[in-house]
C-alpha positions in Angstrom: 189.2 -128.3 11.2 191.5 -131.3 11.9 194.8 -131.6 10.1 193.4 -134.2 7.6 192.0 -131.2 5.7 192.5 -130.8 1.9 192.9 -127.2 1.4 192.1 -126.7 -2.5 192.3 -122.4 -3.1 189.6 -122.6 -5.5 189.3 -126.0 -6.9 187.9 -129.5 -5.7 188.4 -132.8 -7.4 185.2 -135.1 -6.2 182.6 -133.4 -8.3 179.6 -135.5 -10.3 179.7 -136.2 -13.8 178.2 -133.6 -16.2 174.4 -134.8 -17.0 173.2 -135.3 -20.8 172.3 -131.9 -22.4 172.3 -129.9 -19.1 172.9 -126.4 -19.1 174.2 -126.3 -16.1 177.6 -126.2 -16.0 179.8 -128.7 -13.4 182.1 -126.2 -11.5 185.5 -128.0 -11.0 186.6 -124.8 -9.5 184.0 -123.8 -6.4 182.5 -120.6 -7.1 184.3 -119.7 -10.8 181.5 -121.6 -13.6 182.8 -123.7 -16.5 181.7 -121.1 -19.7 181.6 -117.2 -19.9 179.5 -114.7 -19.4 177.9 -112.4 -21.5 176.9 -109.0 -19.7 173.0 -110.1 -20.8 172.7 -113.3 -20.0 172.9 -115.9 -16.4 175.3 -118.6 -16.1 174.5 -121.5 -14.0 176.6 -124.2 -12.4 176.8 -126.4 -9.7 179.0 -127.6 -7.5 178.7 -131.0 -6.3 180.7 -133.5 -3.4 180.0 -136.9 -2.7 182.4 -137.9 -0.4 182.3 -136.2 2.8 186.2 -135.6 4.0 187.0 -132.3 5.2 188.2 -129.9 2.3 188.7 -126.2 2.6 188.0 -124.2 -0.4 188.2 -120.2 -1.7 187.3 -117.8 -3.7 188.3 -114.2 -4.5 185.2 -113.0 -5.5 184.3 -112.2 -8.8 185.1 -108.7 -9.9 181.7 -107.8 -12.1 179.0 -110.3 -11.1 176.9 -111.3 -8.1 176.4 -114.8 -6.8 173.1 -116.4 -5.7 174.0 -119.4 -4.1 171.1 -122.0 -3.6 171.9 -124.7 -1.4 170.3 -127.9 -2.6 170.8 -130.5 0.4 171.4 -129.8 3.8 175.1 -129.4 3.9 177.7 -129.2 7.6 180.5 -126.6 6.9 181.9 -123.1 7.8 181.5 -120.5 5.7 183.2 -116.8 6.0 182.0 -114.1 4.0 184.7 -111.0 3.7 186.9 -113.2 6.6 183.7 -113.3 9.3 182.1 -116.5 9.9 178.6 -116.3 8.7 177.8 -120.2 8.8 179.0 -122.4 11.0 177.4 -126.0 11.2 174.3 -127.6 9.1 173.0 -125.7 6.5 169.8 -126.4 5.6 168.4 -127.2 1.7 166.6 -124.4 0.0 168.9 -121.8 2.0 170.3 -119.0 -0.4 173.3 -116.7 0.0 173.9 -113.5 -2.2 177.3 -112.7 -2.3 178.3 -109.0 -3.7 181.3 -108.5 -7.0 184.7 -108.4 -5.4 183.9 -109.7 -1.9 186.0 -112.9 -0.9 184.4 -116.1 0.6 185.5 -119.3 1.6 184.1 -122.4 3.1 185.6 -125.4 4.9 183.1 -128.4 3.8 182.4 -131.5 6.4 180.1 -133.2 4.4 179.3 -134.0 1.0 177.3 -130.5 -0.7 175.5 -130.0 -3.8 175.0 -126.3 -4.7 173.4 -124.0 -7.2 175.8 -120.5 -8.1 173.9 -118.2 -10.6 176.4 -115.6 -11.9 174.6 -112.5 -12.5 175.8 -109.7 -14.3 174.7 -105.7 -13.4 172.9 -105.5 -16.6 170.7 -108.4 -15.5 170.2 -107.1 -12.4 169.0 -103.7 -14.0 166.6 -105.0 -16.6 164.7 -106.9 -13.9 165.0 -103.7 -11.1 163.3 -101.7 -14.3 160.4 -104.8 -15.0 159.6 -105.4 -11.0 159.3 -101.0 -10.4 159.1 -99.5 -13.5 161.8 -97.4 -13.3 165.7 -97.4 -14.4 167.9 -97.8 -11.2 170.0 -94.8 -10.3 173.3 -96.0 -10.4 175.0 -100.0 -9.6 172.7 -102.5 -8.1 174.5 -103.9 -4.8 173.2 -106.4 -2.9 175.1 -106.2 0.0 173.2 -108.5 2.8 175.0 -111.8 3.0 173.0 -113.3 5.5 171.1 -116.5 4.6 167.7 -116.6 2.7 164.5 -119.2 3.5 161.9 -118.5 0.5 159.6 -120.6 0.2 159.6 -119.4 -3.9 163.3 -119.4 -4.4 163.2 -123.0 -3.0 161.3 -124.5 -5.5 163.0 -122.5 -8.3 166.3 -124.1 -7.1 164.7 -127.1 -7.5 163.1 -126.6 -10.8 166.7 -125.9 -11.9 168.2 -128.8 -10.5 166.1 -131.2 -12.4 166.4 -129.0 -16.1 167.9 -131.6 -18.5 166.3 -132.4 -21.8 167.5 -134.5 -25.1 166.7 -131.0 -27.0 169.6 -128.9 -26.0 168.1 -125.3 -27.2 164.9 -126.0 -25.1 166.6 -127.1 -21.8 168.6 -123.6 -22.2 165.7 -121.7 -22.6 164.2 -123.3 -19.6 167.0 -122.9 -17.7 167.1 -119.3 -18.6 163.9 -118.2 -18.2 163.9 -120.4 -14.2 167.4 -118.3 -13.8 165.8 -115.0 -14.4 162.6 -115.8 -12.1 165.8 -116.7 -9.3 167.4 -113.3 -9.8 163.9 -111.2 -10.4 163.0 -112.8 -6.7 166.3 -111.7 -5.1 166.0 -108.0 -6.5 162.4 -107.8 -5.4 163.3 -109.1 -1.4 166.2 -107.1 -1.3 164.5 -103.7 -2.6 161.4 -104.4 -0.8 162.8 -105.2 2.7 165.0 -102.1 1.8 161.8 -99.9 1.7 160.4 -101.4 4.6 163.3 -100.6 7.2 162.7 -97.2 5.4 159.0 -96.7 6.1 159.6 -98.3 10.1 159.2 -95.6 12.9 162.6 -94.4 14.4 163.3 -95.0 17.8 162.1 -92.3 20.4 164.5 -90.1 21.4 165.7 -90.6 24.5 164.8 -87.1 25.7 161.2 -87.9 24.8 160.9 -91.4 26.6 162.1 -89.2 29.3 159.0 -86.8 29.2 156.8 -90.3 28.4 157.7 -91.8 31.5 157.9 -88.8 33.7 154.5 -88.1 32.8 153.2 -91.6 33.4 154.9 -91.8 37.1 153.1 -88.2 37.6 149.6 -89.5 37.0 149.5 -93.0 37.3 146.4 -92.4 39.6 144.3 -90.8 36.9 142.9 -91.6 33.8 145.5 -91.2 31.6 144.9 -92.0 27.5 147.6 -92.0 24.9 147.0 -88.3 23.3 148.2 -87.2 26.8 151.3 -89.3 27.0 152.0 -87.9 23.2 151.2 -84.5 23.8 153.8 -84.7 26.8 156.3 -85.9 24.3 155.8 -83.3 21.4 154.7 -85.7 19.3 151.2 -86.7 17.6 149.9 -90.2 18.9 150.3 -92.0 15.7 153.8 -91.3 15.5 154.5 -91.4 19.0 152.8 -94.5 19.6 154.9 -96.1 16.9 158.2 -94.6 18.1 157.5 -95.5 21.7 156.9 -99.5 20.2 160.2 -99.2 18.4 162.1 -98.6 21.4 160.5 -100.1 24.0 158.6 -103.0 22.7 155.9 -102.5 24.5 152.8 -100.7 23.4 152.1 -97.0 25.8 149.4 -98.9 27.2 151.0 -102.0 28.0 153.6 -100.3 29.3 151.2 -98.3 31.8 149.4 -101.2 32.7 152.7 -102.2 33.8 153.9 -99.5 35.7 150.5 -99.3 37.6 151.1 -103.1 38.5 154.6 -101.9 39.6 153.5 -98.8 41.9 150.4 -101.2 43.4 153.3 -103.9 44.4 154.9 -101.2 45.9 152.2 -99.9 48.0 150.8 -103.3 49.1 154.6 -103.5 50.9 154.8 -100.4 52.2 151.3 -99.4 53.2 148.5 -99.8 55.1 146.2 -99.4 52.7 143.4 -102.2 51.6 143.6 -103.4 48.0 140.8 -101.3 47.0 142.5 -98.1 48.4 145.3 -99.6 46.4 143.8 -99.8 43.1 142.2 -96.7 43.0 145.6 -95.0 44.0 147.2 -96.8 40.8 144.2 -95.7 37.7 141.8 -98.9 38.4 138.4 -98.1 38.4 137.4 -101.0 40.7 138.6 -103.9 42.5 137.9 -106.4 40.9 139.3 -105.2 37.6 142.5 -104.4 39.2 142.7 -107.7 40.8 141.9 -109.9 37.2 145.0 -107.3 35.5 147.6 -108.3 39.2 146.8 -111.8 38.7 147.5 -111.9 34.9 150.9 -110.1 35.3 151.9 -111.3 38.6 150.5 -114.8 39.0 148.2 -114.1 42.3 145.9 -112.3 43.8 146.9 -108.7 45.5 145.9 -110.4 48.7 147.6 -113.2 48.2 151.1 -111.6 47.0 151.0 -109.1 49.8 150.4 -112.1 52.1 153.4 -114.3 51.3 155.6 -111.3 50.9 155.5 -110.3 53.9 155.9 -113.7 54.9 159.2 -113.8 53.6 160.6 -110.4 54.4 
């Protein structure tokens, strides 16, 4: 940042006005909102620059609640998260942030910002774990994964809250409430969901196994080989093997022996005398012609071709 920086430790001075009836509150500190917070409700407030000098601001973290921050217009800044740089540059509008109680954050803002900060207590976050699954949470809810959200659905709640004002005070709070809890209800869901799906993914095969997998393959390239014999050589049933193999290799077994056949056939074609035919039948192909349309779709030529200008340049 150049020297010109304001460095404010949690406070900024070029924020809006506070709109009519809004229950939003105007954050003239970043991060910290205007009123308190009661354990059963969420506060909302915004933070807002309209000039665009450089200004460096921070934040402690707050001891009890999470933030959701939900940035409202694309934004250029740096933003660290525990002291690591998570953003650094344009941030785009509808991005969202969930920052854990007690974790410090700071940013370093190079253009004007408006962003949304819901406060959310652990009793909020509990009542909507026990709506979305039915069940009480064991324990805290900590939503530790700071990396930046695109949600199509928390996008447009952002919005929606961005735009809550009304002449009737009690009504724009209930809006703004019931917006608020739809935010936080979308968060929990993501973050328990994604949580449960990293869960259920296959575990990489151990390396002992791909071992065995590829061993096997390099033994019997020349016959047919199908995947219950590649699992079987690995302990390991085909469904799980199949899925462990992807995880680790990114390939699916039978990609990955179409591949290696490819390989051993380039290899021959240099170092043999053998016609292609003699060639493909050597690697698992059950005619020429088949092995020649699979050489040309991984390679880029022909076997004849290949062979040809290889040796060319050799």
């Amino acid at each position: 940042m150049t020297s010109s920086m304001t460095f404010l430790p949690d406070a900024a001075v070029d924020v809006a006005p506070t709109r009519r009836a809004s229950p939003i509150g105007i954050e003239h500190q970043w991060r910290r909102p205007v009123d308190p917070q009661s354990p059963s409700n969420i506060v909302v407030s915004r933070w807002t620059r309209n000039v665009a000098h450089p200004l460096r601001v921070v934040n402690p973290g707050n001891a009890e609640h999470h933030c959701i921050a939900m940035n409202l217009k694309c934004a250029s800044l740096t933003f660290k998260h525990e002291g690591a740089p998570l953003v650094r540059g344009r941030v785009a509008a509808g991005a969202v942030q969930v920052t854990a109680p007690d974790v410090a954050c700071s940013a370093e803002f190079e253009s004007s910002a408006d962003v949304l900060h819901l406060f959310v207590s652990q009793q909020v976050l509990a009542e909507c774990y026990e709506d979305m699954f039915g069940r009480v949470h064991a324990g805290d809810i900590r939503i530790d994964d700071p990396r930046l959200v695109r949600d199509p659905a928390l996008e447009r709640l952002g919005q929606a809250l961005a735009v809550s004002q009304s002449d009737d005070a009690a009504l724009g709070k209930v809006f703004t409430d019931s917006v608020s809890l739809a935010v936080v209800s979308r968060v929990v869901a993501r973050h328990f969901t994604l949580a449960e799906r990293r869960t259920r993914e296959a575990s990489p095969l151990p390396s002992w196994r791909l071992s065995r997998a590829i061993e096997y393959v390099d033994a019997h390239l020349a016959e047919p080989i199908g995947l219950a014999d590649i699992a079987s050589s690995t302990g390991l049933t085909r469904m799980h093997f199949a899925s462990q193999f992807r995880r680790t290799t990114g390939m699916r077994p039978h990609e990955y022996l179409t591949r290696r056949r490819i390989e051993h056939a380039q290899h021959l074609l240099l170092t043999s005398k053998h016609n292609v035919l003699d060639v493909a039948l050597s690697c698992g192909f059950r005619s020429q012609a088949h092995f020649t349309t699979v050489f040309k779709r991984l390679v880029g030529d022909t076997p004849s071709n290949w062979r040809m200008k290889e040796n060319i340049d050799r």
